[in-house]
mmCIF file of the N, C-alpha and C atoms, coordinates in Angstrom:
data_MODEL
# 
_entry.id   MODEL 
# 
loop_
_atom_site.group_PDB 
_atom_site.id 
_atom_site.type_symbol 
_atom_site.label_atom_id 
_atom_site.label_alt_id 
_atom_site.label_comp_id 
_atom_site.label_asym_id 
_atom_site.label_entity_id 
_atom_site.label_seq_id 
_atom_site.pdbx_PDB_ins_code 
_atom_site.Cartn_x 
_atom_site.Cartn_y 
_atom_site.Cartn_z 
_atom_site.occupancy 
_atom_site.B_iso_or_equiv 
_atom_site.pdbx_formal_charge 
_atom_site.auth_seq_id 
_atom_site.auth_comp_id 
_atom_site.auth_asym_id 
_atom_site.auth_atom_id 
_atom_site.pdbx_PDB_model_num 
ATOM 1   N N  . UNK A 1 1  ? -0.675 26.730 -53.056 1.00 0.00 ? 1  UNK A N  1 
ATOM 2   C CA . UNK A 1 1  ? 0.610  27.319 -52.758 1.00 0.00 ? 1  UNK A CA 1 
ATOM 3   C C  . UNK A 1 1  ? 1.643  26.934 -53.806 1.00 0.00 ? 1  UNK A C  1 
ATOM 4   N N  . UNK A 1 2  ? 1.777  25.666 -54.286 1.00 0.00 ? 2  UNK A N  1 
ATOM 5   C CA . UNK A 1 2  ? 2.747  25.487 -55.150 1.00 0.00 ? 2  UNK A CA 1 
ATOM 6   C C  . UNK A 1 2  ? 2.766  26.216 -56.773 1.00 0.00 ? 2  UNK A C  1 
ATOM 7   N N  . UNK A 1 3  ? 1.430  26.273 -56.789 1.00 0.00 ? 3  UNK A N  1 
ATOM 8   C CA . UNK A 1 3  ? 0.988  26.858 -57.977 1.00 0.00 ? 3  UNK A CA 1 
ATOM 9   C C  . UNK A 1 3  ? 2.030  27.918 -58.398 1.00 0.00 ? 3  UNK A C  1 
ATOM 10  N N  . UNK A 1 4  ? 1.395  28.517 -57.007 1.00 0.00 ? 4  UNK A N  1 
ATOM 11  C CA . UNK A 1 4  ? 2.003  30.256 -56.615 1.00 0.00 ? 4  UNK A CA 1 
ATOM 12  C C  . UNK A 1 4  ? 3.870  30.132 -56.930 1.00 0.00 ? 4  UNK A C  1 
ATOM 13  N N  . UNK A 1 5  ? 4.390  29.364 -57.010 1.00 0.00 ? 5  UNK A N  1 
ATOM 14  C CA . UNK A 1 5  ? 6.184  29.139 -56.888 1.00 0.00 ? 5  UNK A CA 1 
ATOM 15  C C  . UNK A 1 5  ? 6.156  28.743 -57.920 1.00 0.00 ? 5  UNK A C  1 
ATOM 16  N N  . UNK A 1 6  ? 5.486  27.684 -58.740 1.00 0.00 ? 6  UNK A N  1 
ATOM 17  C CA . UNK A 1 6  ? 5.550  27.513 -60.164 1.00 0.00 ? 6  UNK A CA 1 
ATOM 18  C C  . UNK A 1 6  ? 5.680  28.564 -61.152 1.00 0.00 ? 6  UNK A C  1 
ATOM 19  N N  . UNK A 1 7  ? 4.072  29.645 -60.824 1.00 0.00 ? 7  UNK A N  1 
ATOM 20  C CA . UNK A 1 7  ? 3.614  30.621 -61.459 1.00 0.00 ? 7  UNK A CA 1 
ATOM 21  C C  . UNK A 1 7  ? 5.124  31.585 -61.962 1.00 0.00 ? 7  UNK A C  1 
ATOM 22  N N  . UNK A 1 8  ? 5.798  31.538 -60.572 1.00 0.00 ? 8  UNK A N  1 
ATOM 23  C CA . UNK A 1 8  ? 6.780  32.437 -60.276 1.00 0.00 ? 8  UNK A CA 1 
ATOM 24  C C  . UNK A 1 8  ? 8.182  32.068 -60.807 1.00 0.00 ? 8  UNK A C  1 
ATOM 25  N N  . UNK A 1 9  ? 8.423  30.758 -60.355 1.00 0.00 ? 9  UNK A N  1 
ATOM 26  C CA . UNK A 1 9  ? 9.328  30.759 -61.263 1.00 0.00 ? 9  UNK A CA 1 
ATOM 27  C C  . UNK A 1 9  ? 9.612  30.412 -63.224 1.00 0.00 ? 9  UNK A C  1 
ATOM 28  N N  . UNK A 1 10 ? 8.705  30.130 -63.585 1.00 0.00 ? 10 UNK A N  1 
ATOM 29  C CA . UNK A 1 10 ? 8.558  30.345 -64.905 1.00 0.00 ? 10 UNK A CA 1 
ATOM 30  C C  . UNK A 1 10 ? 8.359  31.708 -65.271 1.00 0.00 ? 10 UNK A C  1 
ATOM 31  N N  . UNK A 1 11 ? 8.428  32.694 -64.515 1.00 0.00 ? 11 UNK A N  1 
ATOM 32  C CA . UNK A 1 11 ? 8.551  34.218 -64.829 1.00 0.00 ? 11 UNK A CA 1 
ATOM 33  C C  . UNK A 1 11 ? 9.798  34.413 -64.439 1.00 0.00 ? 11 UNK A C  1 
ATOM 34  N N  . UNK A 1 12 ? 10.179 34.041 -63.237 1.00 0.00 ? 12 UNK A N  1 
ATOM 35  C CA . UNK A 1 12 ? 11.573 34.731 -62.779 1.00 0.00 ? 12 UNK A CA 1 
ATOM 36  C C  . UNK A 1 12 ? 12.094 34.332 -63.565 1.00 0.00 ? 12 UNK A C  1 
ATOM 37  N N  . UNK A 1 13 ? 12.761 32.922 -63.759 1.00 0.00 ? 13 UNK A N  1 
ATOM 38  C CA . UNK A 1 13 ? 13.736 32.523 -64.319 1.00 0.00 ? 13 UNK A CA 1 
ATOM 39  C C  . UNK A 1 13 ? 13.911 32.721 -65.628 1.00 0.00 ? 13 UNK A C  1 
ATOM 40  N N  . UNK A 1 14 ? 12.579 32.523 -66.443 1.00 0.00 ? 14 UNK A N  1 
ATOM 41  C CA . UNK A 1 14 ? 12.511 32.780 -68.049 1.00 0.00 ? 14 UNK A CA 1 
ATOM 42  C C  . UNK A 1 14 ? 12.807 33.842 -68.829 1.00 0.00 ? 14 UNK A C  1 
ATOM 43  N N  . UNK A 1 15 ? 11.721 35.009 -68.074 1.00 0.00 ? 15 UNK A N  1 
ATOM 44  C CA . UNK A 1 15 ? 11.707 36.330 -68.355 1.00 0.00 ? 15 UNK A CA 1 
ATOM 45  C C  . UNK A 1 15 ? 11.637 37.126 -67.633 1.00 0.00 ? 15 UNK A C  1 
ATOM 46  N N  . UNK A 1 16 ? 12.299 36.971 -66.335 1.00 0.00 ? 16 UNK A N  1 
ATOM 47  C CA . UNK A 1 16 ? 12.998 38.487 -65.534 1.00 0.00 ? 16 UNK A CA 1 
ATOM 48  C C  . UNK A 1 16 ? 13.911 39.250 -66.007 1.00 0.00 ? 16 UNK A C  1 
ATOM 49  N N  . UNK A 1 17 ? 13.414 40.709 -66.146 1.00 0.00 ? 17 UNK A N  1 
ATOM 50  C CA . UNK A 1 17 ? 14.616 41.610 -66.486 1.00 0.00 ? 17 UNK A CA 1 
ATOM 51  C C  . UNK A 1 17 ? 15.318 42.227 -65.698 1.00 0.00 ? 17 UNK A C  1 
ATOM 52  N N  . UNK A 1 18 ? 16.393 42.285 -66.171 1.00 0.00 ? 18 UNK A N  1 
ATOM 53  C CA . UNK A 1 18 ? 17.646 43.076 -64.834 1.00 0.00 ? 18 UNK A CA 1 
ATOM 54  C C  . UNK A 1 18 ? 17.196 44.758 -64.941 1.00 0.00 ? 18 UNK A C  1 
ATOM 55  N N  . UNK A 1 19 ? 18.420 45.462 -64.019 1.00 0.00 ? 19 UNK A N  1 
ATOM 56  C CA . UNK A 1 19 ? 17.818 46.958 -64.362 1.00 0.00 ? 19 UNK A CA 1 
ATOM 57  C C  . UNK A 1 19 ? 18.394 47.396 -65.880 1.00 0.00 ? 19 UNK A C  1 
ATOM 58  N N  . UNK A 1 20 ? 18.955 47.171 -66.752 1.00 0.00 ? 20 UNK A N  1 
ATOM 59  C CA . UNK A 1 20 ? 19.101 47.134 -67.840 1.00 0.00 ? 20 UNK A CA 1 
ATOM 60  C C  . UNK A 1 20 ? 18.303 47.388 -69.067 1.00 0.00 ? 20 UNK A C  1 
ATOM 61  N N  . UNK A 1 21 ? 17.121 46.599 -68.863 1.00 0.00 ? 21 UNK A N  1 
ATOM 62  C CA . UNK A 1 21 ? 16.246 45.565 -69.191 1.00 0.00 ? 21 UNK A CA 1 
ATOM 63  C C  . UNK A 1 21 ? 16.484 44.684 -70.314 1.00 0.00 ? 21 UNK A C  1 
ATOM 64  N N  . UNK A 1 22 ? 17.039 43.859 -69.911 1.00 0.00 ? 22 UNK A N  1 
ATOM 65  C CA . UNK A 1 22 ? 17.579 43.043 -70.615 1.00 0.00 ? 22 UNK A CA 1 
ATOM 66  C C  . UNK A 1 22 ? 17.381 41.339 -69.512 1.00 0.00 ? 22 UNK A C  1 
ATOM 67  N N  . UNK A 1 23 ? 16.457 40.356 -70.935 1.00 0.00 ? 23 UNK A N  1 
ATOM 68  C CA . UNK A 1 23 ? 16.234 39.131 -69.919 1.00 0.00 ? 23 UNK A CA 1 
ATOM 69  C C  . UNK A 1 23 ? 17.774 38.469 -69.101 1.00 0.00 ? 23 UNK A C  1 
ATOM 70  N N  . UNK A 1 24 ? 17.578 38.209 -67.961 1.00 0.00 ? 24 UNK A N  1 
ATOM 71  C CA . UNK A 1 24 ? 18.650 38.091 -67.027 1.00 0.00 ? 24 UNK A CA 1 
ATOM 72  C C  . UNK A 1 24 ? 18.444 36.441 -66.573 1.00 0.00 ? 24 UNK A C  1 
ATOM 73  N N  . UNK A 1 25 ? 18.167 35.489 -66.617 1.00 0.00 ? 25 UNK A N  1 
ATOM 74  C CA . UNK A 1 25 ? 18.068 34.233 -66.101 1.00 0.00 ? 25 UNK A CA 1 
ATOM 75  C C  . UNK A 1 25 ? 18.681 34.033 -64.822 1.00 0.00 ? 25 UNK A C  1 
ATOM 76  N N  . UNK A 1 26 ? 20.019 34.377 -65.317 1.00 0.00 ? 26 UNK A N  1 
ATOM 77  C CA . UNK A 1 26 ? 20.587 34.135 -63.712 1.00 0.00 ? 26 UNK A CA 1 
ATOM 78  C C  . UNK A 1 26 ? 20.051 35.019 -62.842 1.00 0.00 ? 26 UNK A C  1 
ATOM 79  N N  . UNK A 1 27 ? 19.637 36.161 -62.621 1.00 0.00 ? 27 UNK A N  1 
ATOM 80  C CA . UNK A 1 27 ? 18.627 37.125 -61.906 1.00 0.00 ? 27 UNK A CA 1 
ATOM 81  C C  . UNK A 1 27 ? 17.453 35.925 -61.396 1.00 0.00 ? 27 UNK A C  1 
ATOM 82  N N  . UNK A 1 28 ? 16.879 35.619 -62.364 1.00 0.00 ? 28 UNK A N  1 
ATOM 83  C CA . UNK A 1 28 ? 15.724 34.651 -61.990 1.00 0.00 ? 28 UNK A CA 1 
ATOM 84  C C  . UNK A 1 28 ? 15.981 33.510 -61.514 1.00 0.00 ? 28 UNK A C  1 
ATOM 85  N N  . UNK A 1 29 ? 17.016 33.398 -61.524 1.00 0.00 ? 29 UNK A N  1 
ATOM 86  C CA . UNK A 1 29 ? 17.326 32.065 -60.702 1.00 0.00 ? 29 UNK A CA 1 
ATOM 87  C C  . UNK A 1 29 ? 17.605 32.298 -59.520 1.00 0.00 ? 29 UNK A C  1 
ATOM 88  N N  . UNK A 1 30 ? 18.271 33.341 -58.948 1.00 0.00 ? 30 UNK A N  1 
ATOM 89  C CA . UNK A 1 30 ? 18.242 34.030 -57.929 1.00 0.00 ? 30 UNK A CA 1 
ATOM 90  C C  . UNK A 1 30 ? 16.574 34.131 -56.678 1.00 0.00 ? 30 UNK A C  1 
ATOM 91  N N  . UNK A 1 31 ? 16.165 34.911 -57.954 1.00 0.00 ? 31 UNK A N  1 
ATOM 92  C CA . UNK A 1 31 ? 14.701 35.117 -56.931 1.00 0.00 ? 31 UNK A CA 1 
ATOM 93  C C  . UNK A 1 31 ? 14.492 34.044 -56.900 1.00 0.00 ? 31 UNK A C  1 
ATOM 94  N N  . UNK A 1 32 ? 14.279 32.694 -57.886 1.00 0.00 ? 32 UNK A N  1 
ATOM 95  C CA . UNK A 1 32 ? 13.577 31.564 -57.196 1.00 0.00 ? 32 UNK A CA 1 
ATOM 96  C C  . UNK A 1 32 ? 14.135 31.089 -55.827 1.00 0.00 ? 32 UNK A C  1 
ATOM 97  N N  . UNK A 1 33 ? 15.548 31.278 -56.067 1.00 0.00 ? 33 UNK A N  1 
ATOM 98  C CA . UNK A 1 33 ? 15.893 30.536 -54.338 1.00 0.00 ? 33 UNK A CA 1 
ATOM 99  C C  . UNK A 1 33 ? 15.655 31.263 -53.427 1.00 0.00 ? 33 UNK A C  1 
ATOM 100 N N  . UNK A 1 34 ? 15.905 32.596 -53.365 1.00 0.00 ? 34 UNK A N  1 
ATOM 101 C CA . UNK A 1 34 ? 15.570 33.342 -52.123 1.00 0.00 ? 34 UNK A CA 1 
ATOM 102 C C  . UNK A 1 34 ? 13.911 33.488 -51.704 1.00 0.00 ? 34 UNK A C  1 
ATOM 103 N N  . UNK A 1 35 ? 13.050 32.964 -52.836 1.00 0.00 ? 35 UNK A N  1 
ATOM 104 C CA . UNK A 1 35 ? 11.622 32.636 -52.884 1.00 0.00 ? 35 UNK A CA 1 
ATOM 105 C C  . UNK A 1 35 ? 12.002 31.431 -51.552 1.00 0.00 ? 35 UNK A C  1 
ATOM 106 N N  . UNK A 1 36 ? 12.124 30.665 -52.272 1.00 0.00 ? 36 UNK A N  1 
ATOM 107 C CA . UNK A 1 36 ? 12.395 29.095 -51.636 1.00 0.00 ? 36 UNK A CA 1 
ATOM 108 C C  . UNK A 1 36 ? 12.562 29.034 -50.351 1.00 0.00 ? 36 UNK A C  1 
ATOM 109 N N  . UNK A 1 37 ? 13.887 30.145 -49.791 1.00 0.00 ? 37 UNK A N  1 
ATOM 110 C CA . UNK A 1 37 ? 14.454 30.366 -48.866 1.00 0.00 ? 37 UNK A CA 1 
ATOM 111 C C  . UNK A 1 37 ? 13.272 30.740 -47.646 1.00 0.00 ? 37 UNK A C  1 
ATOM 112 N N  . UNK A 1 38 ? 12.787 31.871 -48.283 1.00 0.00 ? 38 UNK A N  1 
ATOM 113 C CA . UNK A 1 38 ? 11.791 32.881 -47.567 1.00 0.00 ? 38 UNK A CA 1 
ATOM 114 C C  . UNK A 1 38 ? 10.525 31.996 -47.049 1.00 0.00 ? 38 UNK A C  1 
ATOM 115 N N  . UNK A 1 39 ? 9.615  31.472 -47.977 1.00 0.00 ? 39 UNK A N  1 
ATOM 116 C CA . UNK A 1 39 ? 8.831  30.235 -47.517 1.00 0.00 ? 39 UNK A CA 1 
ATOM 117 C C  . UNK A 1 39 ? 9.040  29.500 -46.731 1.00 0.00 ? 39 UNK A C  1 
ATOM 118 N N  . UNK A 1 40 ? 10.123 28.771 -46.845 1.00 0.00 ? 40 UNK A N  1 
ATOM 119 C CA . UNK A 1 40 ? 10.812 27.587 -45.576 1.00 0.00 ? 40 UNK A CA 1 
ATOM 120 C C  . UNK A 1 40 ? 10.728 28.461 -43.884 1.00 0.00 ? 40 UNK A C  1 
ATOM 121 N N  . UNK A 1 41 ? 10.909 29.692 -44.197 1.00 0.00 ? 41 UNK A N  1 
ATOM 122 C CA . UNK A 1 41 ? 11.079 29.937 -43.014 1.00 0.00 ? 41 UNK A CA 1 
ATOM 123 C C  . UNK A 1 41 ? 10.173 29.914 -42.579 1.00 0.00 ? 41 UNK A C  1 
ATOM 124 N N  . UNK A 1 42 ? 9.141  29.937 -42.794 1.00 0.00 ? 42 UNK A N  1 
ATOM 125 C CA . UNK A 1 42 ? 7.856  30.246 -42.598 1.00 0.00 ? 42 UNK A CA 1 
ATOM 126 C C  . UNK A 1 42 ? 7.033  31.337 -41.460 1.00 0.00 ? 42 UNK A C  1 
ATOM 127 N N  . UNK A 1 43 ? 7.758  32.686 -41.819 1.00 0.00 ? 43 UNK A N  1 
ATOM 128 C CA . UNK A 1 43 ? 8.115  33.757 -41.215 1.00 0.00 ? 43 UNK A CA 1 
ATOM 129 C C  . UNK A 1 43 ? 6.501  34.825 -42.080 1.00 0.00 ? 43 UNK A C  1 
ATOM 130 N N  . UNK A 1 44 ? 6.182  33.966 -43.656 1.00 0.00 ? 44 UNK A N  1 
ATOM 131 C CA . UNK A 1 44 ? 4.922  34.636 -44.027 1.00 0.00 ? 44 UNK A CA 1 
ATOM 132 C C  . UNK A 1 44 ? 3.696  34.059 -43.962 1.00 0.00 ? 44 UNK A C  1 
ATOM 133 N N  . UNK A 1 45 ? 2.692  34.381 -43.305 1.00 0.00 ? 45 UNK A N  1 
ATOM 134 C CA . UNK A 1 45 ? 1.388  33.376 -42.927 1.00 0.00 ? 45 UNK A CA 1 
ATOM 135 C C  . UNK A 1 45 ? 0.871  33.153 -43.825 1.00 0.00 ? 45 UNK A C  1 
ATOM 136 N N  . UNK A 1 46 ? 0.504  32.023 -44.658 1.00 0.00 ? 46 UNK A N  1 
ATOM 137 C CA . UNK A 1 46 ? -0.289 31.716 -45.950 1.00 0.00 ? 46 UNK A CA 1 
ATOM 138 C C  . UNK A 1 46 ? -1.634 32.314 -46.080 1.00 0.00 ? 46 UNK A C  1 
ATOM 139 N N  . UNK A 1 47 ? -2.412 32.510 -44.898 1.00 0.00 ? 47 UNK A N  1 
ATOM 140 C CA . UNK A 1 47 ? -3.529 32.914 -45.098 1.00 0.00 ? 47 UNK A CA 1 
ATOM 141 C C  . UNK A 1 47 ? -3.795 34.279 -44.148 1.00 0.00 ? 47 UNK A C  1 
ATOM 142 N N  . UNK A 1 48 ? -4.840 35.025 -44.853 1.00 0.00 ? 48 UNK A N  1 
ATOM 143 C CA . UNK A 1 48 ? -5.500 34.808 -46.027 1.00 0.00 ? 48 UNK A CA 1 
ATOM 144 C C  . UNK A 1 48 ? -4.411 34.517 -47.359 1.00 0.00 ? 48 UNK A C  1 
ATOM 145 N N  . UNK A 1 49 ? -4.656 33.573 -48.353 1.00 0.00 ? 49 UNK A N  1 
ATOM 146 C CA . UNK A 1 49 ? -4.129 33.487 -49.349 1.00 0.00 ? 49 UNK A CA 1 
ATOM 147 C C  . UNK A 1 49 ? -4.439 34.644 -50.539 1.00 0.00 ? 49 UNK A C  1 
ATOM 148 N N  . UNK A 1 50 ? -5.551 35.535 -50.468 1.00 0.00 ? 50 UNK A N  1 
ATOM 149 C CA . UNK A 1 50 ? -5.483 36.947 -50.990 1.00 0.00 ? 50 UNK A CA 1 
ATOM 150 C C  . UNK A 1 50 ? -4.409 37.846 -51.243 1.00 0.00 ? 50 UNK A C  1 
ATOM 151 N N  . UNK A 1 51 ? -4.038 37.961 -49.818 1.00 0.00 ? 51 UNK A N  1 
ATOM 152 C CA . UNK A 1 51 ? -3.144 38.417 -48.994 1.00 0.00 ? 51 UNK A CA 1 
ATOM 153 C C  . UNK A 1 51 ? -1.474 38.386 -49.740 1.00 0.00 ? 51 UNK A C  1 
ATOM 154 N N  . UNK A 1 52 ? -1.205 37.077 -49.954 1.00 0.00 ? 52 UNK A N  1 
ATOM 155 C CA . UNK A 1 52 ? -0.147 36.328 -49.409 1.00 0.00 ? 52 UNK A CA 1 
ATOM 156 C C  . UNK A 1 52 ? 0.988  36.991 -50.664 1.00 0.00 ? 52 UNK A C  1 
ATOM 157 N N  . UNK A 1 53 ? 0.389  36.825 -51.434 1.00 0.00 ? 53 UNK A N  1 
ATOM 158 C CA . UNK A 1 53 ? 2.192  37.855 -52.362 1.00 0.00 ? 53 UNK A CA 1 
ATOM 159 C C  . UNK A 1 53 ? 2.312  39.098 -52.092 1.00 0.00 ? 53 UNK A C  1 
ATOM 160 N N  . UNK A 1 54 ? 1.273  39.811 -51.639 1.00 0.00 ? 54 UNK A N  1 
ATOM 161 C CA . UNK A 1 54 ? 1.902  40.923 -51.256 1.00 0.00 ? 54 UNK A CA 1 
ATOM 162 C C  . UNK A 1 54 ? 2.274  40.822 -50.264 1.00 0.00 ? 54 UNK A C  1 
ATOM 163 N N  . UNK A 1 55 ? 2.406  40.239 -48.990 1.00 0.00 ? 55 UNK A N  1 
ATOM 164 C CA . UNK A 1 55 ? 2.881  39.956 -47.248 1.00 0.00 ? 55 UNK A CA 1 
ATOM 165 C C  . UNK A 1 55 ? 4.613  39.450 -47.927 1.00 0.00 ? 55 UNK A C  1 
ATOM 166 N N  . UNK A 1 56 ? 3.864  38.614 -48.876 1.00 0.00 ? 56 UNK A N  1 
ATOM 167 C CA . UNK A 1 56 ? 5.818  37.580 -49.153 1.00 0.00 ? 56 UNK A CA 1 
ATOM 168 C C  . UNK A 1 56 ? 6.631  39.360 -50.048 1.00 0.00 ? 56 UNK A C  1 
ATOM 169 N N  . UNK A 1 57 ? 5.884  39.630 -50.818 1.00 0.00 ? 57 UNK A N  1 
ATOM 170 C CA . UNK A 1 57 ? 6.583  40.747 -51.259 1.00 0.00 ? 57 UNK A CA 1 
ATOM 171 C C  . UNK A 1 57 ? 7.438  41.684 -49.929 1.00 0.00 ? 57 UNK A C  1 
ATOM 172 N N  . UNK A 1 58 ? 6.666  42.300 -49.265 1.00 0.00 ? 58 UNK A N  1 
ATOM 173 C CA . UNK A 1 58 ? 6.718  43.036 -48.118 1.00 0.00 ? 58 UNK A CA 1 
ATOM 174 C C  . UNK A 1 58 ? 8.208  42.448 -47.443 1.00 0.00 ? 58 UNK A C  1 
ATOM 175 N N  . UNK A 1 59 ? 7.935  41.315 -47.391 1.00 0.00 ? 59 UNK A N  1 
ATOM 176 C CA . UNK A 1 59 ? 8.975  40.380 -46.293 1.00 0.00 ? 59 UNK A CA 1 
ATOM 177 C C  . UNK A 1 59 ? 10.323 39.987 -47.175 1.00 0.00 ? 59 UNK A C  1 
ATOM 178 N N  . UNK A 1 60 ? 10.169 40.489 -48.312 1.00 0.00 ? 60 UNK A N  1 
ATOM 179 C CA . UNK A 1 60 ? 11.730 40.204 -49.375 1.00 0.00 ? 60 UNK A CA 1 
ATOM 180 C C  . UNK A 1 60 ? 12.200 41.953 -49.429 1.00 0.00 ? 60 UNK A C  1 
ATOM 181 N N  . UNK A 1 61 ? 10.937 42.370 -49.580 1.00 0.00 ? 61 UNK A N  1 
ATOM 182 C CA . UNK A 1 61 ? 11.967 43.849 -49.152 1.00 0.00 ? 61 UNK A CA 1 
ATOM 183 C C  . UNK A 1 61 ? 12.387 44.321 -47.781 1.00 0.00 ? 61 UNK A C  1 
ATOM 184 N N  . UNK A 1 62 ? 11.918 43.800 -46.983 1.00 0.00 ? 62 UNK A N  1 
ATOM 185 C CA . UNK A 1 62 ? 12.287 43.898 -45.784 1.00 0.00 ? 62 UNK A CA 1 
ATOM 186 C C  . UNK A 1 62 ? 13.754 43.196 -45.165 1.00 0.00 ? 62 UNK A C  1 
ATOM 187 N N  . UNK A 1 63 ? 13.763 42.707 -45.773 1.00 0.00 ? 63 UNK A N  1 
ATOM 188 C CA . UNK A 1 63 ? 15.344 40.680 -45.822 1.00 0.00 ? 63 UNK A CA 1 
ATOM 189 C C  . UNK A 1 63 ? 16.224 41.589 -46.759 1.00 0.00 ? 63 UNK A C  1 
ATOM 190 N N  . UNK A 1 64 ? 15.859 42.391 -47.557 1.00 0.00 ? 64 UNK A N  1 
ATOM 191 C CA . UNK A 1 64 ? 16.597 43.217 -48.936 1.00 0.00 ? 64 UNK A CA 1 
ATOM 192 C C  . UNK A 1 64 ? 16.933 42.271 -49.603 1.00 0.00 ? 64 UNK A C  1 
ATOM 193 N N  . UNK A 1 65 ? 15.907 41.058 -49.974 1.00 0.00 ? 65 UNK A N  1 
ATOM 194 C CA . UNK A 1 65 ? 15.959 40.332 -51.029 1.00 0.00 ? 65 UNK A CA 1 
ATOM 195 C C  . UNK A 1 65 ? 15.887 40.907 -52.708 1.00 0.00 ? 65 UNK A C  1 
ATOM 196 N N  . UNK A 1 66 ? 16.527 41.411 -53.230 1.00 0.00 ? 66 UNK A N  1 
ATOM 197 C CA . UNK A 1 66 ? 16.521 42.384 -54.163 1.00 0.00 ? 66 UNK A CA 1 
ATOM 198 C C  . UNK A 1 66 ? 15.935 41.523 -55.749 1.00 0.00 ? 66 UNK A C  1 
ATOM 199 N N  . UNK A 1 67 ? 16.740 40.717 -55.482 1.00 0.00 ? 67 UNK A N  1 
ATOM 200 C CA . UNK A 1 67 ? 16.080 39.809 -56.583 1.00 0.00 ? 67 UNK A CA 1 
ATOM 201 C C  . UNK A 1 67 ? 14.632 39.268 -56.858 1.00 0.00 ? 67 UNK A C  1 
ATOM 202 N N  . UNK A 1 68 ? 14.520 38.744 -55.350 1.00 0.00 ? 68 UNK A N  1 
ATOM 203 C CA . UNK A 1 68 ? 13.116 38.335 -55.289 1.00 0.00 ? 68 UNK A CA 1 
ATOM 204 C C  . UNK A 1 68 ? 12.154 39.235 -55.581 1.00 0.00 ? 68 UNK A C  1 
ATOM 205 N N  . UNK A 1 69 ? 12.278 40.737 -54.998 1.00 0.00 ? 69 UNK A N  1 
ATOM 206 C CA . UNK A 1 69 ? 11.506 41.718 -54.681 1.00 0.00 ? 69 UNK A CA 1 
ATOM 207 C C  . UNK A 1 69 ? 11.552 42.256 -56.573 1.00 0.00 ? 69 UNK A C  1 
ATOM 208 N N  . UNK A 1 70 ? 12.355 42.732 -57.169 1.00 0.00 ? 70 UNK A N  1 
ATOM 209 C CA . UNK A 1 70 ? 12.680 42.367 -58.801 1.00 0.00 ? 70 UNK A CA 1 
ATOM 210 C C  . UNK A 1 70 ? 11.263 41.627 -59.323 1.00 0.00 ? 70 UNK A C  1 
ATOM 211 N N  . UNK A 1 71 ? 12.109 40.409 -59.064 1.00 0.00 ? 71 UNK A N  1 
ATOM 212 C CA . UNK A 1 71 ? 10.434 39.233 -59.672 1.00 0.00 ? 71 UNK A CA 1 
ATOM 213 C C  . UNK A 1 71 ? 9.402  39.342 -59.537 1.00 0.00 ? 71 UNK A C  1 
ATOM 214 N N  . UNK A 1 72 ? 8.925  39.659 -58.445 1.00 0.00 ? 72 UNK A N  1 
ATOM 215 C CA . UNK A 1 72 ? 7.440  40.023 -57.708 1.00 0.00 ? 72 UNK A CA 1 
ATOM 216 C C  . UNK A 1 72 ? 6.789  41.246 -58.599 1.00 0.00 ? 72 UNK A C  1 
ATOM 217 N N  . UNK A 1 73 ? 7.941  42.302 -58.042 1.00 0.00 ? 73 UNK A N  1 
ATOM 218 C CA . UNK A 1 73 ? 7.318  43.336 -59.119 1.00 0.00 ? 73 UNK A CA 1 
ATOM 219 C C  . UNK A 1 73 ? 7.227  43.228 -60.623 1.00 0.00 ? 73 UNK A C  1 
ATOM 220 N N  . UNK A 1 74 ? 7.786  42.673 -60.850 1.00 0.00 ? 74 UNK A N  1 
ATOM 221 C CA . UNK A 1 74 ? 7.771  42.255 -62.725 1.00 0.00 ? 74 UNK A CA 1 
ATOM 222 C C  . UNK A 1 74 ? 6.523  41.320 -62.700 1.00 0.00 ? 74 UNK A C  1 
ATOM 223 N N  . UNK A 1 75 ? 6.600  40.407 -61.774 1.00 0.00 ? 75 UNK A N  1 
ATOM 224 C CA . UNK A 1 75 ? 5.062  39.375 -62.193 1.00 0.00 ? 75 UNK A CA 1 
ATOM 225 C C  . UNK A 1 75 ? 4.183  39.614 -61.430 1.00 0.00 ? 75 UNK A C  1 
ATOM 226 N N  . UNK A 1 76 ? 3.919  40.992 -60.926 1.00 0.00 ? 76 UNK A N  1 
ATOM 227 C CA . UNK A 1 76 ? 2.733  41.414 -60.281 1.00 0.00 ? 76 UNK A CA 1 
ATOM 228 C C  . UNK A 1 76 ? 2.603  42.831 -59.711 1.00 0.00 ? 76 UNK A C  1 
ATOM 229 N N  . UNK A 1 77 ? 2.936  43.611 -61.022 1.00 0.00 ? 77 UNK A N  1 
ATOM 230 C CA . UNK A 1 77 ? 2.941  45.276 -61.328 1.00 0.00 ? 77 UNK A CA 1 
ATOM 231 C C  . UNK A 1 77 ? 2.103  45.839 -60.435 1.00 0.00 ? 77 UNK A C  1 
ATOM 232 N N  . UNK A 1 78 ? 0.943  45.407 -60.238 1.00 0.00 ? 78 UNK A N  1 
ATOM 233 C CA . UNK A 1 78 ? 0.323  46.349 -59.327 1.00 0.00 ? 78 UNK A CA 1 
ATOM 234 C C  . UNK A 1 78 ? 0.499  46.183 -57.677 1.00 0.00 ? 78 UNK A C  1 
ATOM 235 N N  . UNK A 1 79 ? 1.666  45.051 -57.225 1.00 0.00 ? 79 UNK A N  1 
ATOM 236 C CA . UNK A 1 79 ? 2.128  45.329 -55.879 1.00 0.00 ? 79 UNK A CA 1 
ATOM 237 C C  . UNK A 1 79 ? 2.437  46.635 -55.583 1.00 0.00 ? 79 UNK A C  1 
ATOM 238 N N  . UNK A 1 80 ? 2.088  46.574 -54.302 1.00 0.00 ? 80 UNK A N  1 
ATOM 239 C CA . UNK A 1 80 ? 2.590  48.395 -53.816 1.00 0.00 ? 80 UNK A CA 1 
ATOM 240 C C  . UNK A 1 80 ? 4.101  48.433 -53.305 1.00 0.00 ? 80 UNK A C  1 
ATOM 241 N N  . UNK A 1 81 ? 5.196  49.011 -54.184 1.00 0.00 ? 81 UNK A N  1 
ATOM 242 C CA . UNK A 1 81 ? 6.361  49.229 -53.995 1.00 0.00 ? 81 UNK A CA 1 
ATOM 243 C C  . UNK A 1 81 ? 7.274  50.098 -53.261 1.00 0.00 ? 81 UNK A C  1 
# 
């Protein structure tokens, strides 16, 4: 699991692009917390861990986590949007 938040935020934060496209950091700093946020609640079931970024995806567009949902799709294009 931590991997998975590492993975993520060294994408969000580094090289997330805004709608612009232009790298945005503060954008990525964004999704990492509302990442952060979303986990704690623990509102997405870890397993199956297959599963699990697209369920956390699902559940940031659902919250209209915009940022987060941003990141996800940038570091994992073939989520279904």
């Amino acid at each position: 699991m931590a991997s998975y938040f590492f993975s993520l935020a060294g994408s969000a934060v580094n090289s997330i692009k805004n709608a612009a496209g232009q790298t945005d950091p503060k954008l990525g700093a964004e999704a990492m917390l509302r990442a952060i946020d979303l986990h704690r609640t623990g509102d997405v079931p870890v397993t199956p861990l297959e599963a699990y970024v697209t369920r956390f995806a699902q559940a940031a567009r659902g919250r209209h986590l915009s940022a987060l949902g941003t990141a996800l799709q940038q570091r994992y294009p073939s989520l279904p949007g």
